[in-house]
mmCIF file of the N, C-alpha and C atoms, coordinates in Angstrom:
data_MODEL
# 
_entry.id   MODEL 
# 
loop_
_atom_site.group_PDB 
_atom_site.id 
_atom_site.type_symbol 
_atom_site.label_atom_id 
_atom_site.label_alt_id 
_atom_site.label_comp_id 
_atom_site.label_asym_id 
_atom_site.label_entity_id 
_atom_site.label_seq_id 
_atom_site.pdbx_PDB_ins_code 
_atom_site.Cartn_x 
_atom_site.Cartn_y 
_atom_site.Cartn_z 
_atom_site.occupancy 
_atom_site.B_iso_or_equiv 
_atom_site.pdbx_formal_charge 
_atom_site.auth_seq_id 
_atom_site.auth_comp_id 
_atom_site.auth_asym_id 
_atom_site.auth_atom_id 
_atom_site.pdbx_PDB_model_num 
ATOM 1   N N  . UNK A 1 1  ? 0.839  -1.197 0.000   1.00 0.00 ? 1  UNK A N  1 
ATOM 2   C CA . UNK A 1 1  ? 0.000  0.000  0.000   1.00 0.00 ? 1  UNK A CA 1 
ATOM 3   C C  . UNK A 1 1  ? 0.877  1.251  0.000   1.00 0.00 ? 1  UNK A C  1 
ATOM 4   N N  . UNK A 1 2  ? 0.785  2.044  -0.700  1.00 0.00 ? 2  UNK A N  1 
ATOM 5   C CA . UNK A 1 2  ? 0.987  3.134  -0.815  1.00 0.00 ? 2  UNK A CA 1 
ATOM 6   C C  . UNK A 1 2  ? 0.976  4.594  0.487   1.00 0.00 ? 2  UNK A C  1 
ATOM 7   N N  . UNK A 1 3  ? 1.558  4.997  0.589   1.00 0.00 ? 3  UNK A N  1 
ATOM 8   C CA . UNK A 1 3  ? 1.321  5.634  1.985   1.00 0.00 ? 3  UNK A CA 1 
ATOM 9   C C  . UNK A 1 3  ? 1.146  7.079  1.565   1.00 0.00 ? 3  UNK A C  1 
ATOM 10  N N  . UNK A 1 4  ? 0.598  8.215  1.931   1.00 0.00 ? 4  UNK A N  1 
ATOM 11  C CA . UNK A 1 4  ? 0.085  9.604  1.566   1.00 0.00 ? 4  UNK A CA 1 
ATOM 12  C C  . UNK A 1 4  ? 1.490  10.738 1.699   1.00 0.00 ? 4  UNK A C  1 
ATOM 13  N N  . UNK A 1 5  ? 2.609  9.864  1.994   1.00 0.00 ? 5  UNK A N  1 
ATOM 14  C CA . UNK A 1 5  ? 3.821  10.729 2.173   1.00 0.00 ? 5  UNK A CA 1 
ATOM 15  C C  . UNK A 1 5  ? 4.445  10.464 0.576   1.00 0.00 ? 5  UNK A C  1 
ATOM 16  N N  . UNK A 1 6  ? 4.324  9.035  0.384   1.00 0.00 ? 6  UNK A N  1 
ATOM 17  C CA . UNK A 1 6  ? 5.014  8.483  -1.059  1.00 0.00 ? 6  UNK A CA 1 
ATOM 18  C C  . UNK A 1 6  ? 3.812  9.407  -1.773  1.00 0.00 ? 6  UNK A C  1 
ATOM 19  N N  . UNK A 1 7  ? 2.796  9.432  -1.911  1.00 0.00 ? 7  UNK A N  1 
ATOM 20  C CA . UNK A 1 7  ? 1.919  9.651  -2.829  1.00 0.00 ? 7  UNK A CA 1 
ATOM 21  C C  . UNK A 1 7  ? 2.400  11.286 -3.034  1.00 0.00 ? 7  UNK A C  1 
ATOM 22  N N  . UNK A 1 8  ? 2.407  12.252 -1.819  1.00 0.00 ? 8  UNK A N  1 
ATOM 23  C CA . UNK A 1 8  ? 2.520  12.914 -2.035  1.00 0.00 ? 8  UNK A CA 1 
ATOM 24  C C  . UNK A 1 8  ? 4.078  13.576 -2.763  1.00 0.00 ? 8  UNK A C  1 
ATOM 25  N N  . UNK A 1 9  ? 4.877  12.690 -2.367  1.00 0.00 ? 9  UNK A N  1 
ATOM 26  C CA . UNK A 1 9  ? 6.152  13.099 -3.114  1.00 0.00 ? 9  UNK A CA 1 
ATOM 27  C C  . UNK A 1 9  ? 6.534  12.677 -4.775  1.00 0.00 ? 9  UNK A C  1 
ATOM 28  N N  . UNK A 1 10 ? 5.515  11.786 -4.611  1.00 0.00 ? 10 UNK A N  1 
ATOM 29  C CA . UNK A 1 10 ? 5.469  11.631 -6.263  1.00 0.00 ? 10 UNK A CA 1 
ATOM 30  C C  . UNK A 1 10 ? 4.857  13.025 -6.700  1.00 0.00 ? 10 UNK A C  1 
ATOM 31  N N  . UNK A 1 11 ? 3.530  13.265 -6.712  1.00 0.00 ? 11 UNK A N  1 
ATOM 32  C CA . UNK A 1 11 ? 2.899  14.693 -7.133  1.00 0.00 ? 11 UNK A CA 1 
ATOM 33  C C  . UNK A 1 11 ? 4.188  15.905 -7.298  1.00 0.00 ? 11 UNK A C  1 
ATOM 34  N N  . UNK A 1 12 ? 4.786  15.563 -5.919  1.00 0.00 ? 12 UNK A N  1 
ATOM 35  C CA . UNK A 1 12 ? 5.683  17.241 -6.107  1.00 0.00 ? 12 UNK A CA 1 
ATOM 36  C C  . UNK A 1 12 ? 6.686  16.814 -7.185  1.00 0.00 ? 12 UNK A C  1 
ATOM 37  N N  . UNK A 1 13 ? 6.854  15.688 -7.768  1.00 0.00 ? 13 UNK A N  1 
ATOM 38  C CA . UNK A 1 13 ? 7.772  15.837 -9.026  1.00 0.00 ? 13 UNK A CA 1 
ATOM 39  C C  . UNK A 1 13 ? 7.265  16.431 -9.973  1.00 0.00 ? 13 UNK A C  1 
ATOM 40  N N  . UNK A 1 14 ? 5.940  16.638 -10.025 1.00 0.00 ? 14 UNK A N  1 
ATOM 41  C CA . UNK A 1 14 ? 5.240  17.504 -11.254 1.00 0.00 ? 14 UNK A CA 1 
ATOM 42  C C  . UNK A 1 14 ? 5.161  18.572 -10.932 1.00 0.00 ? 14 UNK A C  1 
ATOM 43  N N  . UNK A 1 15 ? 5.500  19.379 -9.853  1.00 0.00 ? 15 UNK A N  1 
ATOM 44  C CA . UNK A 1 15 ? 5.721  20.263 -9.790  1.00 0.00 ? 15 UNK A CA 1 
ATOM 45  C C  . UNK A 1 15 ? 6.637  21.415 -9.540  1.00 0.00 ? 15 UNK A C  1 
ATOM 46  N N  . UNK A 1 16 ? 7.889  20.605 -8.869  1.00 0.00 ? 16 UNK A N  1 
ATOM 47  C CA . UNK A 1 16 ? 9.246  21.062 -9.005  1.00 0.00 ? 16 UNK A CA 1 
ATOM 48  C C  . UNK A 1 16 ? 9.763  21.597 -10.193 1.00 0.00 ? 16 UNK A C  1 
ATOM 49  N N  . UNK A 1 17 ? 9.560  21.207 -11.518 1.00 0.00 ? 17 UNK A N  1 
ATOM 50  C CA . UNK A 1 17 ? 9.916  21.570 -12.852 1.00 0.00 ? 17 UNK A CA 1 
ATOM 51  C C  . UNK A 1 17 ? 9.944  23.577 -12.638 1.00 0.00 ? 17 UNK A C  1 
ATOM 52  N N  . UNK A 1 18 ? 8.550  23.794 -12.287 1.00 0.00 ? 18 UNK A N  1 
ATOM 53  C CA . UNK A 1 18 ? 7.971  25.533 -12.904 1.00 0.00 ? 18 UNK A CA 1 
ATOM 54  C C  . UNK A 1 18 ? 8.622  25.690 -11.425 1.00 0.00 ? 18 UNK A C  1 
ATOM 55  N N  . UNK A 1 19 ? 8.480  24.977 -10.401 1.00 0.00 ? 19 UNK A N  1 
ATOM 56  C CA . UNK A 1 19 ? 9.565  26.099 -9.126  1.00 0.00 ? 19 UNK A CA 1 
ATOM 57  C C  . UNK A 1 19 ? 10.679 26.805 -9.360  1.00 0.00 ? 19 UNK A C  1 
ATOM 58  N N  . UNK A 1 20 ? 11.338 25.069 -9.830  1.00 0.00 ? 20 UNK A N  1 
ATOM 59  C CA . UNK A 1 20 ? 12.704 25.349 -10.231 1.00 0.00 ? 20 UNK A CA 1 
ATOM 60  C C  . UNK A 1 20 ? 13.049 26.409 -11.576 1.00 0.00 ? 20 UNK A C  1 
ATOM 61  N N  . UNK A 1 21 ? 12.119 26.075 -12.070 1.00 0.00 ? 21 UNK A N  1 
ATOM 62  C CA . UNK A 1 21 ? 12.413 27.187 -13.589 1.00 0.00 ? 21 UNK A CA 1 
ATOM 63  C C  . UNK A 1 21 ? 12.585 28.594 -13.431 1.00 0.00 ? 21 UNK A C  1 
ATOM 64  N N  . UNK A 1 22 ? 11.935 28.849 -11.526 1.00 0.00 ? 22 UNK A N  1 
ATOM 65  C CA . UNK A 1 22 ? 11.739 30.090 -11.114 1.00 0.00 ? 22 UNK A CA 1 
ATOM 66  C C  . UNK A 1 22 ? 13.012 30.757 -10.026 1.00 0.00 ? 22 UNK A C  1 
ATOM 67  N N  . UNK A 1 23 ? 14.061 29.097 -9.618  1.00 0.00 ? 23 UNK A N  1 
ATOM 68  C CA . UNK A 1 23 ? 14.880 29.808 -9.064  1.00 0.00 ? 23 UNK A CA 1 
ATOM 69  C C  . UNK A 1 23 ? 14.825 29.021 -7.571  1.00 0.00 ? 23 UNK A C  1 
ATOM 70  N N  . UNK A 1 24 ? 13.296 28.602 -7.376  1.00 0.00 ? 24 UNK A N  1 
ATOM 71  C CA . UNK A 1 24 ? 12.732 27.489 -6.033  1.00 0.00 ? 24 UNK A CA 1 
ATOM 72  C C  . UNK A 1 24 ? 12.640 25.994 -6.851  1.00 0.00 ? 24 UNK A C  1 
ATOM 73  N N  . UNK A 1 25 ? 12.231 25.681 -5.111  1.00 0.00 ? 25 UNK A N  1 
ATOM 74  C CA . UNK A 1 25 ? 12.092 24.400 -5.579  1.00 0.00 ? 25 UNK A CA 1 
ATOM 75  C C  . UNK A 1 25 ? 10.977 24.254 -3.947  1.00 0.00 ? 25 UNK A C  1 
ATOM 76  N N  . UNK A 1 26 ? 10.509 22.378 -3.586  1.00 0.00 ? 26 UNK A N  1 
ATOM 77  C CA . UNK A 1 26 ? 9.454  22.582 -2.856  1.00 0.00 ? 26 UNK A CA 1 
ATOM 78  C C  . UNK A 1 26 ? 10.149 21.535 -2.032  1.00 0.00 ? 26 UNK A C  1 
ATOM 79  N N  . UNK A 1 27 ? 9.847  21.049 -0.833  1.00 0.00 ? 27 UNK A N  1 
ATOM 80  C CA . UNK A 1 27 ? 10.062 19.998 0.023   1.00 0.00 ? 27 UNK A CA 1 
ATOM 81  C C  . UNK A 1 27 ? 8.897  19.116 0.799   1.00 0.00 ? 27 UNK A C  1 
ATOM 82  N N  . UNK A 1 28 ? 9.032  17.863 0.904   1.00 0.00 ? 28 UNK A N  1 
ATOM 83  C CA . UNK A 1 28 ? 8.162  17.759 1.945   1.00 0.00 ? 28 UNK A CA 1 
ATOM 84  C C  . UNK A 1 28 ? 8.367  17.424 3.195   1.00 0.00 ? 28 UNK A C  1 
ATOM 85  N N  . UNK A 1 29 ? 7.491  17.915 4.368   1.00 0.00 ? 29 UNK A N  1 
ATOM 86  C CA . UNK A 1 29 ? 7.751  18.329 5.446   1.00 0.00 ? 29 UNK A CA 1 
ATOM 87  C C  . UNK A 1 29 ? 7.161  16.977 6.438   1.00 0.00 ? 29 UNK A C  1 
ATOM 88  N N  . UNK A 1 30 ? 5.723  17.564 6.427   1.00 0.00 ? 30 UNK A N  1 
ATOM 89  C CA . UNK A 1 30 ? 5.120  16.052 7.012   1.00 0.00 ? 30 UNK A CA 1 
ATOM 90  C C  . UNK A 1 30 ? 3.736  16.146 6.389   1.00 0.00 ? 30 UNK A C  1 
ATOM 91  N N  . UNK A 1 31 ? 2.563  14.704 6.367   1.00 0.00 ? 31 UNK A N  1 
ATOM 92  C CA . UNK A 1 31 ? 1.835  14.859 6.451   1.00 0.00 ? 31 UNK A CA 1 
ATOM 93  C C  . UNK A 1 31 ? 1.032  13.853 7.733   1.00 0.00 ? 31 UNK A C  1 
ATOM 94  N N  . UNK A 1 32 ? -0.571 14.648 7.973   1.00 0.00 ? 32 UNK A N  1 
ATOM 95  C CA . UNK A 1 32 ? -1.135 14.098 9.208   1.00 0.00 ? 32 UNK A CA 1 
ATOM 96  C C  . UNK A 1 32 ? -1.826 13.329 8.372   1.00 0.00 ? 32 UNK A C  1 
ATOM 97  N N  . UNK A 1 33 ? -2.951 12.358 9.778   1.00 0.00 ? 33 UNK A N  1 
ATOM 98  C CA . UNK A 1 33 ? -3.743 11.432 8.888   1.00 0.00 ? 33 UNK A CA 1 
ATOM 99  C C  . UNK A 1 33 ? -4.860 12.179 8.729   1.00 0.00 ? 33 UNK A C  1 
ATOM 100 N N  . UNK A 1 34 ? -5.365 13.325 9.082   1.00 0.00 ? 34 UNK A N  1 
ATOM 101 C CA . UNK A 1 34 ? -6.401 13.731 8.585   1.00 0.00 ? 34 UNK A CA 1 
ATOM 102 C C  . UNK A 1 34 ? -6.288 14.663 7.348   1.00 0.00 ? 34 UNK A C  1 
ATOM 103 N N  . UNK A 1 35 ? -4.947 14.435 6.800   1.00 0.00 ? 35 UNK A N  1 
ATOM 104 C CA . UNK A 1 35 ? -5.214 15.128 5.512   1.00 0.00 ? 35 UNK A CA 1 
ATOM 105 C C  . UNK A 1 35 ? -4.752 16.155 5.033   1.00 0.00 ? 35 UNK A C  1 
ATOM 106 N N  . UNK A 1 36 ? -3.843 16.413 5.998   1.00 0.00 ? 36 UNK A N  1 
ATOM 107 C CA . UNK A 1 36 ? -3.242 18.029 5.972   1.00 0.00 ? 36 UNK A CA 1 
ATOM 108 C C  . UNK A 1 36 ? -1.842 17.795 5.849   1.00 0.00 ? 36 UNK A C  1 
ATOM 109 N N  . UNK A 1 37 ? -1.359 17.978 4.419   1.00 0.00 ? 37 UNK A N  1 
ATOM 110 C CA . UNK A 1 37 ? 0.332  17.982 4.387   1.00 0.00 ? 37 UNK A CA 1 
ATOM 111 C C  . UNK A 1 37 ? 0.971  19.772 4.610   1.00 0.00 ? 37 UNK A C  1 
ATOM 112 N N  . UNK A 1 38 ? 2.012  19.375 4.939   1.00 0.00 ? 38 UNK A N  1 
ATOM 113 C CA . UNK A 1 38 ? 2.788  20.591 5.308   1.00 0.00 ? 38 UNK A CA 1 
ATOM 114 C C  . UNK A 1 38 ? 4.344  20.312 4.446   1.00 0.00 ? 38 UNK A C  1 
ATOM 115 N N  . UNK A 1 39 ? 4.707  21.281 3.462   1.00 0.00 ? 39 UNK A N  1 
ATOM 116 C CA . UNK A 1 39 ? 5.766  21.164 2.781   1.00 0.00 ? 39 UNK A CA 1 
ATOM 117 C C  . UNK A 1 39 ? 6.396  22.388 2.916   1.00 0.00 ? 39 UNK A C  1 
ATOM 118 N N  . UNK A 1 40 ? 7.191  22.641 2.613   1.00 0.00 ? 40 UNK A N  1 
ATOM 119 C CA . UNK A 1 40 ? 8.705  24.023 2.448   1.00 0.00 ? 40 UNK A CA 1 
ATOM 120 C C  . UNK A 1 40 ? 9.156  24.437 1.163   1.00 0.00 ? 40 UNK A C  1 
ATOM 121 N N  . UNK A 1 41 ? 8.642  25.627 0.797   1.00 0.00 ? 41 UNK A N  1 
ATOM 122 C CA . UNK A 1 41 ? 9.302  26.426 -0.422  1.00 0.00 ? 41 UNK A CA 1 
ATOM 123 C C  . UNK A 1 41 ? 10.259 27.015 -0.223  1.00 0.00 ? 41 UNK A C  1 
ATOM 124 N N  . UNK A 1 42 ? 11.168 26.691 -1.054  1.00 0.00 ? 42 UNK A N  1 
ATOM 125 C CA . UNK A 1 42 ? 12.743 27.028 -0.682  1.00 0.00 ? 42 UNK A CA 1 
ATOM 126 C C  . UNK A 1 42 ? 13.556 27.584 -1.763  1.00 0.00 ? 42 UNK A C  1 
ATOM 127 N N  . UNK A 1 43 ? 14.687 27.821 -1.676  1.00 0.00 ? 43 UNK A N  1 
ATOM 128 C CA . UNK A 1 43 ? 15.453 29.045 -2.880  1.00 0.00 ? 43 UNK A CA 1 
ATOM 129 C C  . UNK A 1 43 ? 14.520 30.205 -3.156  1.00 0.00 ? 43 UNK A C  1 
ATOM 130 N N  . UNK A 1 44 ? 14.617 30.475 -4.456  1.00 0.00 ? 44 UNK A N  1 
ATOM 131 C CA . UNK A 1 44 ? 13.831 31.786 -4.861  1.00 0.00 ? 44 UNK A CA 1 
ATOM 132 C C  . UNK A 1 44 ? 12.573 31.719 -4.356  1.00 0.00 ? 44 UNK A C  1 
ATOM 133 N N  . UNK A 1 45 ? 11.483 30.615 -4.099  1.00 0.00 ? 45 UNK A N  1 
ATOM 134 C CA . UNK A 1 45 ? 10.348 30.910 -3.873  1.00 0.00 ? 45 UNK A CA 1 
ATOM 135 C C  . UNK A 1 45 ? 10.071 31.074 -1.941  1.00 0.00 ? 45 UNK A C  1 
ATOM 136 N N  . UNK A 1 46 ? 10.931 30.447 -1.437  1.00 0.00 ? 46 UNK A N  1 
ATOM 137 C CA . UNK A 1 46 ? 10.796 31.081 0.478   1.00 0.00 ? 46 UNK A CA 1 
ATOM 138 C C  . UNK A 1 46 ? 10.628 32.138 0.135   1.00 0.00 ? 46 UNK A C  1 
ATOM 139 N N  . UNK A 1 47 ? 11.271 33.210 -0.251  1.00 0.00 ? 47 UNK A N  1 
ATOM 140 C CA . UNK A 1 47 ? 11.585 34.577 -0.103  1.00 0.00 ? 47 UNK A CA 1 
ATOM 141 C C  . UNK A 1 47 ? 10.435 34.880 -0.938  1.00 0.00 ? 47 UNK A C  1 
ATOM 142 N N  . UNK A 1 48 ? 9.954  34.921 -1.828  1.00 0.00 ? 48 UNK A N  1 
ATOM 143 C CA . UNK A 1 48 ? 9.048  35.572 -2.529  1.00 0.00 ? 48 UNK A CA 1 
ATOM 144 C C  . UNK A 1 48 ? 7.427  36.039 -2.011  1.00 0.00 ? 48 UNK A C  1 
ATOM 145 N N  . UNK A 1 49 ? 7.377  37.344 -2.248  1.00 0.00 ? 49 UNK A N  1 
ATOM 146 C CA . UNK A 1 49 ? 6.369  37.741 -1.759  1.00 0.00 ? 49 UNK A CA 1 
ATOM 147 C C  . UNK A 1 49 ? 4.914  37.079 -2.802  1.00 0.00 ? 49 UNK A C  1 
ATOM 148 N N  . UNK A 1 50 ? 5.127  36.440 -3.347  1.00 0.00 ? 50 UNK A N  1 
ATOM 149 C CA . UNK A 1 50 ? 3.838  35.294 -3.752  1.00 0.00 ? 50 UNK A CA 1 
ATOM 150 C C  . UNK A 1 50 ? 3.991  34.154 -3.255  1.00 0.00 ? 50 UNK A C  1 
ATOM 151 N N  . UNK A 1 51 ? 4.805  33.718 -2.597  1.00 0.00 ? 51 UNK A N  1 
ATOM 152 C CA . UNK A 1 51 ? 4.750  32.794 -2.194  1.00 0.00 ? 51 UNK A CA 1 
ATOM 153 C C  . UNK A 1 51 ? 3.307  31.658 -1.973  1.00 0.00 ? 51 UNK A C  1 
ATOM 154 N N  . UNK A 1 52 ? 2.859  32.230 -0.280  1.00 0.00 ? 52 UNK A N  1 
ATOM 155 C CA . UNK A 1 52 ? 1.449  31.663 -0.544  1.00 0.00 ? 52 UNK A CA 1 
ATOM 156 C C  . UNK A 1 52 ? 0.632  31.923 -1.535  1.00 0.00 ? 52 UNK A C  1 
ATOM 157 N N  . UNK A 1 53 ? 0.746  32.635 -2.518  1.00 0.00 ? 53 UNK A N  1 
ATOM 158 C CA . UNK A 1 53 ? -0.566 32.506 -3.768  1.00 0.00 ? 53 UNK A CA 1 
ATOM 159 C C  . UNK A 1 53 ? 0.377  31.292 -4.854  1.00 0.00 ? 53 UNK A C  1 
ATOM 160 N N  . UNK A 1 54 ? 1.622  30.877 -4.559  1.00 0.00 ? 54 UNK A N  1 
ATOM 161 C CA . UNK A 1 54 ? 1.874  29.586 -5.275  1.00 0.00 ? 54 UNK A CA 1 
ATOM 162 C C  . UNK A 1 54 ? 1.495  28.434 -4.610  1.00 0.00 ? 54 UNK A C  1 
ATOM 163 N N  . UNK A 1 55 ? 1.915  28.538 -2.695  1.00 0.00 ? 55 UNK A N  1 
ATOM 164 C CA . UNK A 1 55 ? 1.767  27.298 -2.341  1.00 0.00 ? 55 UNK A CA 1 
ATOM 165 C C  . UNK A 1 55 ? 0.173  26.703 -2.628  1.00 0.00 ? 55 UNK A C  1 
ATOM 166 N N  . UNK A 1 56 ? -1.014 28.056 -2.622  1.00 0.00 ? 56 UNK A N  1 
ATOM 167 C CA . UNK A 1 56 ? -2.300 27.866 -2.663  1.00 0.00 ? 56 UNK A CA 1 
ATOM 168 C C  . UNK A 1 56 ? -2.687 27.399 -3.932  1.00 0.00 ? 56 UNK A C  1 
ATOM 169 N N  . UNK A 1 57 ? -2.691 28.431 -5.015  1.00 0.00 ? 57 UNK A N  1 
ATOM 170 C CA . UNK A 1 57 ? -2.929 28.120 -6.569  1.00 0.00 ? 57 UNK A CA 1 
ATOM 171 C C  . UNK A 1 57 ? -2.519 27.045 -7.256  1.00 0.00 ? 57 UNK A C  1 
ATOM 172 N N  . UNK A 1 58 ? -0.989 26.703 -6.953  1.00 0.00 ? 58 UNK A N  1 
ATOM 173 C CA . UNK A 1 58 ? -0.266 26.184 -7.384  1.00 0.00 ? 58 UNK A CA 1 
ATOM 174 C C  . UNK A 1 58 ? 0.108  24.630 -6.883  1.00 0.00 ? 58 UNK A C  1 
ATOM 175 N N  . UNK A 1 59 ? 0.915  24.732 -5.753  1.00 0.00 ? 59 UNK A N  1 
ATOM 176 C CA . UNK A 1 59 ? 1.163  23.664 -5.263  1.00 0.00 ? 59 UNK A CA 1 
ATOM 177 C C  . UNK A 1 59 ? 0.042  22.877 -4.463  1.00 0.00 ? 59 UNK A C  1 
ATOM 178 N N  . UNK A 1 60 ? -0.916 23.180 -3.881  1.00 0.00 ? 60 UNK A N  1 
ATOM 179 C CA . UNK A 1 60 ? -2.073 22.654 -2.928  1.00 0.00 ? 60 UNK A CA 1 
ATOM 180 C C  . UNK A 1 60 ? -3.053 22.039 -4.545  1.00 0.00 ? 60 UNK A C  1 
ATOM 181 N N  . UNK A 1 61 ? -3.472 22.966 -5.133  1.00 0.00 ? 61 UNK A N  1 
ATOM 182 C CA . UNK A 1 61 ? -4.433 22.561 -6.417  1.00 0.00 ? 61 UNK A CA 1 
ATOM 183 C C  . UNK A 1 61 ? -3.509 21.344 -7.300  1.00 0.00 ? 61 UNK A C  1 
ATOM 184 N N  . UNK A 1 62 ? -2.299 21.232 -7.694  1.00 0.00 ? 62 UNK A N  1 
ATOM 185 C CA . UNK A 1 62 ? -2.075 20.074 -8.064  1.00 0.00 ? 62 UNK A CA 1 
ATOM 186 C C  . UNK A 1 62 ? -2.073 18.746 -7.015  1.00 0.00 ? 62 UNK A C  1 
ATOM 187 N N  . UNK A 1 63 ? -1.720 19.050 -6.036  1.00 0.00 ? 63 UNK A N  1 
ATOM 188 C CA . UNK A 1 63 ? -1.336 17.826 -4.933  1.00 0.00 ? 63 UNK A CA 1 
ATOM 189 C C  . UNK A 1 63 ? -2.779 17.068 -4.236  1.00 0.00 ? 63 UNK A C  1 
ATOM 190 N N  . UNK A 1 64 ? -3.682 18.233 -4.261  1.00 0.00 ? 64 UNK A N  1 
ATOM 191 C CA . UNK A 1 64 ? -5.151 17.639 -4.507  1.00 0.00 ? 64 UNK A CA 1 
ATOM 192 C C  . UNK A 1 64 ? -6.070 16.638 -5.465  1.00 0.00 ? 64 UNK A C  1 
ATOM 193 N N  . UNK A 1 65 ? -5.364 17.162 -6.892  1.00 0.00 ? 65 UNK A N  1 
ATOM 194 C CA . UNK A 1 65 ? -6.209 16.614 -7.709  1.00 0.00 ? 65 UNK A CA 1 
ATOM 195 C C  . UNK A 1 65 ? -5.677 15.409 -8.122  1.00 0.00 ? 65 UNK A C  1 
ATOM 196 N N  . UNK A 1 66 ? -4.157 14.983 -7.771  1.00 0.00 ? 66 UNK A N  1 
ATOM 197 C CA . UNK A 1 66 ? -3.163 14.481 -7.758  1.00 0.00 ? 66 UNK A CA 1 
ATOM 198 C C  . UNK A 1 66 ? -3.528 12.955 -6.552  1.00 0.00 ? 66 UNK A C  1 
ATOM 199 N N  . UNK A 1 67 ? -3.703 13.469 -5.664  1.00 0.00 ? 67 UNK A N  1 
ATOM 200 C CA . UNK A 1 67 ? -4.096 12.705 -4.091  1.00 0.00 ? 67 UNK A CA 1 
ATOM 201 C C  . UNK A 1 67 ? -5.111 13.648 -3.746  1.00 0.00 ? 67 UNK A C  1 
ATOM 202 N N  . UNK A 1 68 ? -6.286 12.492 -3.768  1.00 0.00 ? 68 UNK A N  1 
ATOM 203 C CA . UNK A 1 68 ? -7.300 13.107 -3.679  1.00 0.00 ? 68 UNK A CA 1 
ATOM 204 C C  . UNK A 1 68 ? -7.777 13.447 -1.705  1.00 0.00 ? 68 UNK A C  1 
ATOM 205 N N  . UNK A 1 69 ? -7.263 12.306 -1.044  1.00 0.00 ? 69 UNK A N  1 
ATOM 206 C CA . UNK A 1 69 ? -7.230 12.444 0.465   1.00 0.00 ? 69 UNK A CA 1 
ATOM 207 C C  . UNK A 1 69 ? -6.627 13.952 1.293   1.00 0.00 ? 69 UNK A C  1 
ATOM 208 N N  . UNK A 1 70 ? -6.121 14.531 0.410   1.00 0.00 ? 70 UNK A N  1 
ATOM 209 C CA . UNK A 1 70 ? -5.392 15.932 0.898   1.00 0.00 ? 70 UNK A CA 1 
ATOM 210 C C  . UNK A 1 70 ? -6.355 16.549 1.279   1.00 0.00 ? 70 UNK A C  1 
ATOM 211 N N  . UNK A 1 71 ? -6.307 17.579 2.472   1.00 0.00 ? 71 UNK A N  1 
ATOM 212 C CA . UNK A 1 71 ? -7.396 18.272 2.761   1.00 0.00 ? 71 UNK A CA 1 
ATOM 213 C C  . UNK A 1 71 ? -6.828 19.943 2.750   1.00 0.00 ? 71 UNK A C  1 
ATOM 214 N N  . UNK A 1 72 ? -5.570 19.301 3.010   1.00 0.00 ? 72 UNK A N  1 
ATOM 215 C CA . UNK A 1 72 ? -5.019 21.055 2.919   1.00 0.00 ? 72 UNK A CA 1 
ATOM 216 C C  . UNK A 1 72 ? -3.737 21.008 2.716   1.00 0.00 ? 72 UNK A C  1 
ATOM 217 N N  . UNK A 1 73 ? -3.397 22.179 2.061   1.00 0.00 ? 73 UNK A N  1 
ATOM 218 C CA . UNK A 1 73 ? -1.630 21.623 2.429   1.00 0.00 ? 73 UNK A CA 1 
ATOM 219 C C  . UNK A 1 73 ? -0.870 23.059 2.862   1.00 0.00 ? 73 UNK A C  1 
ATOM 220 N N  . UNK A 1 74 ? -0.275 22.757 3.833   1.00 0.00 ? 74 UNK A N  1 
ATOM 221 C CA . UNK A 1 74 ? 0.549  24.335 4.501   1.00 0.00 ? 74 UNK A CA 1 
ATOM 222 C C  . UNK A 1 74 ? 1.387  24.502 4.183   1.00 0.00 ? 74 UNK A C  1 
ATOM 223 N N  . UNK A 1 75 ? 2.414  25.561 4.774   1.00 0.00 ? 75 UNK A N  1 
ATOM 224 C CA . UNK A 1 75 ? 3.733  26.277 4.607   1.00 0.00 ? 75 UNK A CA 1 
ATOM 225 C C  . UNK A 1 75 ? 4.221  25.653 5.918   1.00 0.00 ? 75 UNK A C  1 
ATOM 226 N N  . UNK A 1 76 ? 5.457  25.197 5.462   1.00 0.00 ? 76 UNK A N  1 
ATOM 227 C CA . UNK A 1 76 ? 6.459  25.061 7.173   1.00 0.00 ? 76 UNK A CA 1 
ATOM 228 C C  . UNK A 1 76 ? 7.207  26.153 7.259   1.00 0.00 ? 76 UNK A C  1 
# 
């Protein structure tokens, strides 16, 4: 069985590509069992004042549709 940490680190390979293209890249941090992963934007994107409108738009909306059990996903 597959566990929601593997699942989720597969997803962030589809999305590391446009981080990195930007200078970031993403990590993962932990996730709970109710659904809530917590990951780390790092290089160019920590610092960036969009940040949360990537981790939201961006990184949470793929990792959702991706793994559907996600309920939220935060900033560490």
């Amino acid at each position: 069985m597959t566990t929601l940490k593997e699942k989720v680190e597969e997803a962030l390979k589809e999305v590391r590509p446009m981080l990195q293209a930007d200078g970031g890249d993403v990590e993962f941090v932990n996730a709970t069992e109710d659904g809530k992963v917590t990951v780390r934007l790092t290089g160019a994107c920590g610092s960036c004042p969009m940040s949360q409108m990537t981790l939201k738009m961006g990184v949470e909306r793929l990792l959702k549709q991706r793994v559907p059990e996600i309920t939220e996903v935060l900033a560490a």
